[in-house]
N, C-alpha and C positions, 0 to 999 in steps of 0.2 A: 562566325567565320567558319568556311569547310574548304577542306582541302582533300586532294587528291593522292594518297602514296603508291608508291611503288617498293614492293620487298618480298623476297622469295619467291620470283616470277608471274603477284597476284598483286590487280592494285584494289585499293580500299578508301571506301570513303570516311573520314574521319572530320570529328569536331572536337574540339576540347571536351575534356571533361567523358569523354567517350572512352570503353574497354572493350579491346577486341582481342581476338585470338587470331596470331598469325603463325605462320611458320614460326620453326625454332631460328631462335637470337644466340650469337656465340656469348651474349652480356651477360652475366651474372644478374640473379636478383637483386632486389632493389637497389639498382645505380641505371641512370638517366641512358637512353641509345636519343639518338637524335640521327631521322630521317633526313635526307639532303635531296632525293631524289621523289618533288613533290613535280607532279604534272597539272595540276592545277588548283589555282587561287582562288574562291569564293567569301566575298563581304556581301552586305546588303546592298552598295552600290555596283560593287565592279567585278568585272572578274580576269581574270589570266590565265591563260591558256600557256603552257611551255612549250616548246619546242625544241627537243623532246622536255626538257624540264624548265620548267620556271627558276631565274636566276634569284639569289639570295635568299631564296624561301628556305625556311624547315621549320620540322615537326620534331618539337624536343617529346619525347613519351617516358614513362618508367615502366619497367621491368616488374611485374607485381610476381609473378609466376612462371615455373618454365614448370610443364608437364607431356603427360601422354594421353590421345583418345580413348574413346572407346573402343574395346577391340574388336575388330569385325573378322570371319572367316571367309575365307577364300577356298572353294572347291573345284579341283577339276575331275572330269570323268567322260573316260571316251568309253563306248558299249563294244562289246564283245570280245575286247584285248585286254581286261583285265588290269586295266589304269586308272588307278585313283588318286589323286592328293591332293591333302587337307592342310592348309596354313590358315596362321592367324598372322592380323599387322595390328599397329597399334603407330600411330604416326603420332610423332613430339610434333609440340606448339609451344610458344611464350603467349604469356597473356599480358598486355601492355594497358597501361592507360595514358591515352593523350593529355600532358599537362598544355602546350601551348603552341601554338601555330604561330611565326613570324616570317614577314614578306617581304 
């Protein structure tokens, strides 16, 4: 079975038993978030399409991890005025695993 989500304004294709890295979840570590906002339903036979969301569907997941990336730097520099600046970011993620997908 695959399903379609929607969360933190990126959607994701997900199956059971799959672990992805999404945006940050306000959910604590290990306790269930469960998805409501699936746009589309895939079995071997059929599929659904939502409009905007498929009704009664979710993707119950768990919370394994809430962390931060890798941190990247950010440079700016205009020439001959004497402007430079250097940041760093490091963007938080949840890392979830899909336990089950219902339609």
């Amino acid at each position: 079975m695959l399903a379609v989500i929607k969360t933190g304004g990126k959607q994701y294709i997900v199956a059971p038993g799959q672990k992805i890295k999404i945006e940050k979840l306000k959910t604590p570590e290990n306790q269930e978030k469960i998805f409501e906002d699936v746009l589309l339903l895939a079995d071997g036979k059929e599929i659904k399409i939502g409009q905007p969301s498929v009704k009664n569907a979710k993707v119950i997941a768990n919370v394994l991890k809430q962390g931060r990336g890798k941190k990247i730097t950010v440079l700016k520099y205009k020439p001959k005025t004497r402007y430079k600046v250097k940041r760093g970011h490091r963007q938080a993620f949840s890392e979830v695993e899909i336990i089950k997908i219902t339609s």
